[in-house]
N, C-alpha and C positions, 0 to 999 in steps of 0.2 A: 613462756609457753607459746605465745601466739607468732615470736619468732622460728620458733622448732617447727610449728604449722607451715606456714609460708617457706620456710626451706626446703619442707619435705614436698610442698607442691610445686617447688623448684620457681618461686616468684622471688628470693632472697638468695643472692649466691654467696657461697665464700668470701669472697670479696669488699661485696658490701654488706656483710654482716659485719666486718673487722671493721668497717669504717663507722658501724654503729654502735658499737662498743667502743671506740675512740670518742665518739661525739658523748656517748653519756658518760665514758671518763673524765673527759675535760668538763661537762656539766657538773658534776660532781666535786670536782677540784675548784670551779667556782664556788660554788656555793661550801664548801668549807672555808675559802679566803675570805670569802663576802661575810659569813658570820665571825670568824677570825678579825676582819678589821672594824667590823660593828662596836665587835665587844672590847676590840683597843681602842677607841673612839669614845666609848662613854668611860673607860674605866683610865684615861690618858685624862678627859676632862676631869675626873674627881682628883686622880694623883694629883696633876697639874696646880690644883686650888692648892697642897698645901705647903709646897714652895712660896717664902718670900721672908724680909723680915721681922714681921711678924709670928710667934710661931703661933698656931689656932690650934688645937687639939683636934684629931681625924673626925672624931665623932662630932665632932661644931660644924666642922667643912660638909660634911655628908648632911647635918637637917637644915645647915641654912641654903642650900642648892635646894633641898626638896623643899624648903619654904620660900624661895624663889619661884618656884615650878607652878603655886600654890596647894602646896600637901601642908599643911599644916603641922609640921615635924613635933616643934616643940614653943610653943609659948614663949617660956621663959630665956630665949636665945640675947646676948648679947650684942645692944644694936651696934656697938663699935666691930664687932669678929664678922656680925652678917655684914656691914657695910663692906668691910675689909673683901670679905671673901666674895661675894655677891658684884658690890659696883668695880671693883679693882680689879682681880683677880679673875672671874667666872668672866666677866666681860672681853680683858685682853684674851682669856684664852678661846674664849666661844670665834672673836674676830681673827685669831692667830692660822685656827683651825680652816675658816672660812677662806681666807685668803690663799690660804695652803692648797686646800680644793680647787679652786681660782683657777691657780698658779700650773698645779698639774693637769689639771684636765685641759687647760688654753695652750701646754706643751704637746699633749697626747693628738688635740688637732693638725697642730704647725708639722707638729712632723709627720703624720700623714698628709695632707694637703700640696706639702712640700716636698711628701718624697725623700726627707732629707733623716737622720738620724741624730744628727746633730743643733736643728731645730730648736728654737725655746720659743716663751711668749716675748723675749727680746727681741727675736730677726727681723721682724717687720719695723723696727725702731717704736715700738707705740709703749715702752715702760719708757725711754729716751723721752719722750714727747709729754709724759706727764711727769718727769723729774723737770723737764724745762719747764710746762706750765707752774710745777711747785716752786722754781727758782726765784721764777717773775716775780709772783705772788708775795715772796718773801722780800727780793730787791727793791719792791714799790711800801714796804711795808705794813703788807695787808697778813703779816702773820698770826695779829693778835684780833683780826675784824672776825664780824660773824655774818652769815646773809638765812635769813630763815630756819635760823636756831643750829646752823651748823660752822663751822669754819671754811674759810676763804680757800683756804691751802689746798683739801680735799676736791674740790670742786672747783679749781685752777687745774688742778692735777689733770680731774676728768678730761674737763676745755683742752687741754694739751696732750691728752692723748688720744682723742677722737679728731684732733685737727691733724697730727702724726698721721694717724690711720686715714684718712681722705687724702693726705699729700702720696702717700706709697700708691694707694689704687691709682691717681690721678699720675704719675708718672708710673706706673709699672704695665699700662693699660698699651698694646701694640693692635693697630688697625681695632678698637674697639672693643679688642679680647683682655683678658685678666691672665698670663702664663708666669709658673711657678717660676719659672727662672727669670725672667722679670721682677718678680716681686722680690726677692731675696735682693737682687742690686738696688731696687727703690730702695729700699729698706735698708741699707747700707749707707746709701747715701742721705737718707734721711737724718737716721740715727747718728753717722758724721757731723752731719751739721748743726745739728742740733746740741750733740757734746760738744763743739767750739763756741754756741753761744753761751752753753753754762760756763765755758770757762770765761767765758768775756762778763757774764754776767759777777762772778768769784772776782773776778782782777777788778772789776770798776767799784766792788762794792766788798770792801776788805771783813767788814762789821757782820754779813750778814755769811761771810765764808763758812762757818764752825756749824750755823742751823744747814747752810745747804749741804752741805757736805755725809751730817749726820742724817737728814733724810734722803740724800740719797744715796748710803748704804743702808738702808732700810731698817726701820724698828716700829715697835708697838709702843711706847713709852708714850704716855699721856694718851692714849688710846681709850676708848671706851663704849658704850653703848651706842651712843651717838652713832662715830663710827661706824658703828657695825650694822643698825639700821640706812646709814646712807647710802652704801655699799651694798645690802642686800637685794635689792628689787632690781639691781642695775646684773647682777650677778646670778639671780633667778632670770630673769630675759634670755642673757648669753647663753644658759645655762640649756633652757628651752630650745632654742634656734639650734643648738651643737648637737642635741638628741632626737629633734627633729630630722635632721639630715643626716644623723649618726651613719646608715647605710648606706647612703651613698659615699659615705668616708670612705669602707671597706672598700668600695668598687673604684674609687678616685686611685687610690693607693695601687692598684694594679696600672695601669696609667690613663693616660689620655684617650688614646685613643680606642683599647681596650671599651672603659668607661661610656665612649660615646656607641659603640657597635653594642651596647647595653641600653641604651635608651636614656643615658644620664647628659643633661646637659651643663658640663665640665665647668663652666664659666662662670653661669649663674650660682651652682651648689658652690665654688669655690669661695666664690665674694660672700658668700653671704657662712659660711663654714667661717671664712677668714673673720667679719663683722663678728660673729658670736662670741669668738676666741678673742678676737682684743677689747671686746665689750669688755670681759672677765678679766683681762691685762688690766685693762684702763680702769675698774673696780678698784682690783686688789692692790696696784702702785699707788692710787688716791688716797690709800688710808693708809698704809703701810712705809710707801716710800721703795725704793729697787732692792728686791729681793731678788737674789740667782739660784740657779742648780735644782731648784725645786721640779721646776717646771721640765728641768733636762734628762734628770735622776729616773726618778719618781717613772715615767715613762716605760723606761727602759727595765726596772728591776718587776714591773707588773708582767711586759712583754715578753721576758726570758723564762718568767714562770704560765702565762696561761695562750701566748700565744697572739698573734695581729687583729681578735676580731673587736672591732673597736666601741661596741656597746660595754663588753665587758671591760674592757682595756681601760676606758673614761670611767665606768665607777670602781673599779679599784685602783686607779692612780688618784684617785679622786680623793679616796679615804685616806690611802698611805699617805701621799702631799699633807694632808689636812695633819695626820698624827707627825710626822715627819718636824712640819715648821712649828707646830704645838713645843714640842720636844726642845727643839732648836731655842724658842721663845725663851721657856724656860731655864735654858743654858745661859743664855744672853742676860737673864735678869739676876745669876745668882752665884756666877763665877766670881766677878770680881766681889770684893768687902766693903764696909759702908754703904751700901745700898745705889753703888755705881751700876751703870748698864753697857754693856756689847751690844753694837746695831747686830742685832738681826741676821745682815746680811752678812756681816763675817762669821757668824757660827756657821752658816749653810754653804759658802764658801769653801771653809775650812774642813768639814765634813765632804762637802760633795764633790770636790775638786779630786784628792787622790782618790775617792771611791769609784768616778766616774772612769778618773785613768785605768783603773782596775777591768772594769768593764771593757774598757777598750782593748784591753790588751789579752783580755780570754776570748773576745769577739776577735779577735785577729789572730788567734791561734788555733781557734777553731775553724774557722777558713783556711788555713794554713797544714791543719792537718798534724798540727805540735802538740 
């Protein structure tokens, strides 16, 4: 009604009434995704619990999560099925999830930032940098140590991907300044060199080849609460900093110098957009190990459906990633028999590698006009 008003006193023309009827269509298609991946997120967690093998009966899995929660489901639960489901189980899949998040939302920046579509939380080399730190870690024998009730591995990882990310800024930096195309060759060259020292670290140390190898194709196996608290706070930070500047994203993304005739100062929002984003890298590799495609995927299939504006963009890549490597997780723990595991990162791999070709190849026919 109050649009019919304002038309007829000729303050709303044709024109931008069509453009507000787009804008509450696309609001509206958000908010049906948004409660769409809510409700795959909690109902992914419960499915998720009752893969493994063990089998627990649905209804065990559903009161020992709400007697987790503290609801008091049912008294008389069985401590071996709650342990099962609760410390095993609820745990890898709650950190599966988390990382997944991570993973896609630290892509959804790079490739804005970058300009680039092909972007992940790897181009800056900072997952490279905390497989190297994990390598070390493992080559000195600090695989079995603990420091402050956590393991050595996780927090070598961090060390080496936050030392990654200061060498890219510190070689990507021209007269002062922080530019995207800069950082994309640090970052190449980073991540180069860094993969030559894992492999020098794999050749001088034959013994510890099989643990490096499998963390770094990434998995959740022996994962657990732990985990998932050491990871958290580091991954709330990034998480802050990335929604923080989330608008100047939008504006970066149109470019430079656009950006600056806006009052954005390009350099500053970019380091510190960039800082967020492999905060959340350098999280999610610590506890998980190199996971791919998440972060590439995930992106793009939110983009094709709601559009570039990148508040929205970041929580639903956010959620998909999180259900996406949940899914994945699951796959990896329950393919093979005898209770053997697939790293991680070949289920996501496997899956996101022809999906992504897919993608590219409808994106180049619709440019194309085929």
């Amino acid at each position: 009604m109050c649009l019919n008003r304002l038309r007829n006193m000729d303050i709303i023309d044709p024109g931008r009434d069509k453009i507000f009827q787009l804008e509450a269509r696309a609001g509206r298609r958000f908010n049906y995704l948004l409660a769409l991946l809510v409700l795959g997120s909690i109902l992914s967690i419960y499915l998720g619990c009752l893969f493994g093998r063990l089998e627990i009966p649905a209804e065990i899995v559903g009161k020992s999560i709400l007697d987790a929660a503290g609801l008091k489901a049912d008294s008389t639960l069985d401590p071996t099925w709650k342990m099962v489901v609760v410390n095993i189980r609820l745990s890898r899949i709650c950190l599966s999830m988390l990382v997944g998040i991570a993973l896609a939302v630290a892509g959804t920046v790079f490739q804005g930032i970058l300009r680039n579509p092909l972007a992940d939380p790897f181009t800056i080399g900072v997952s490279t940098g905390a497989a190297f730190g994990a390598s070390l870690a493992l080559f000195f024998g600090f695989g079995s140590k603990q420091f402050l009730g956590f393991g050595l591995i996780p927090i070598a990882s961090l060390a080496g991907a936050m030392a990654a990310l200061f060498a890219v800024i510190s070689l990507g930096q021209i007269s002062g300044q922080l530019r995207r195309e800069t950082m994309v060759l640090a970052g190449i060259v980073v991540a180069t060199f860094l993969s030559a020292l894992i492999s020098l670290i794999k050749s001088l140390d034959e013994e510890s080849v099989a643990s490096i190898v499998f963390w770094v194709m990434g998995s959740f196996q022996g994962r657990g609460w732990n985990h998932f608290v050491f990871a958290l706070p580091y991954m709330i930070a990034g998480l802050l900093v990335i929604w923080i500047y989330s608008r100047e994203l939008d504006i970066l993304s149109m470019g430079d110098t656009q950006a600056r005739q806006m009052g954005v100062r390009t350099e500053k929002v970019r380091l510190r957009l960039m800082i967020g984003a492999s905060i959340l890298t350098a999280a999610a590799v610590s506890v998980s190990g190199v996971i791919g495609f998440i972060g590439l995927v995930m992106p793009h299939l939110i983009r094709m459906t709601m559009g570039a504006e990148h508040r929205k963009l970041l929580v639903l890549s956010g959620l998909l990633g999180g259900i996406a490597l949940l899914w994945s997780d699951v796959l990896a723990r329950t393919l093979l028999p005898e209770g053997e595991e697939l790293p991680v990162g070949v289920v996501t791999a496997i899956m996101g590698g022809p999906f992504f070709c897919l993608i590219l190849v409808k994106t180049g026919r619709n440019r194309t006009g085929l």
